[in-house]
C-alpha positions in Angstrom: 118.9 104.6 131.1 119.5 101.9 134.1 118.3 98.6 133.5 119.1 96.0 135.6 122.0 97.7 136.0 122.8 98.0 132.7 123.7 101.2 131.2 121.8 101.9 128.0 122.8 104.5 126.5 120.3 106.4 124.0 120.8 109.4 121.7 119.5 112.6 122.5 115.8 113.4 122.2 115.9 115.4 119.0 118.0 112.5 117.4 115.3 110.2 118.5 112.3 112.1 116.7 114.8 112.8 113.7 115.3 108.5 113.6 111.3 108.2 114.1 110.9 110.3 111.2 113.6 108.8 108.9 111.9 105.1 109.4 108.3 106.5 109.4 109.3 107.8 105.6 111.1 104.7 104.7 107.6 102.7 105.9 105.8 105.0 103.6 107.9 104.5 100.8 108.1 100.5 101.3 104.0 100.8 101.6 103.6 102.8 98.5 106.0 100.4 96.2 104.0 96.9 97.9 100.9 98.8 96.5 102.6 99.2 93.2 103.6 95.7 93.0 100.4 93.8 94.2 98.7 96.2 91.2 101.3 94.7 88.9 101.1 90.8 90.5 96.9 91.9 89.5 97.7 93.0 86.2 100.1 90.2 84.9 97.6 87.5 86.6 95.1 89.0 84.0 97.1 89.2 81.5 97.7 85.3 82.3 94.4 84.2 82.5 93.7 86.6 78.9 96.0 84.5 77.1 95.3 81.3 78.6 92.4 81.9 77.6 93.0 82.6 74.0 95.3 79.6 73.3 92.3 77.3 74.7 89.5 78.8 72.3 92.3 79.0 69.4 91.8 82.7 69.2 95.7 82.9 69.9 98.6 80.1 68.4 101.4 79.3 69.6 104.8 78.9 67.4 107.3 76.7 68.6 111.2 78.9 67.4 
């Protein structure tokens, strides 16, 4: 490609869609481990409030080592 008269060079097409596809995979796989860790974040911010929750009504005490 000419821009400006600049020469760009690019790959061929079928290196193109084989790039395309490479990052398309790795977006899935970033996508599917954030959903993983906002379900953790949830979990351990229940957990949190769970035991906060049991040191304030006494249900749960806490030892000092």
């Amino acid at each position: 490609i000419d821009v400006f008269n600049i020469k760009i060079p690019l790959p061929p097409l079928n290196e193109q869609k084989e790039i395309i596809s490479l990052i398309n995979k790795a977006n899935e796989e970033i996508d599917t481990l954030k959903e993983i860790l906002e379900e953790n974040i949830y979990l351990l911010k229940q957990k949190q409030t769970s035991l906060l929750s049991k040191i304030v009504t006494g249900q749960l005490e806490i030892k000092e080592p």
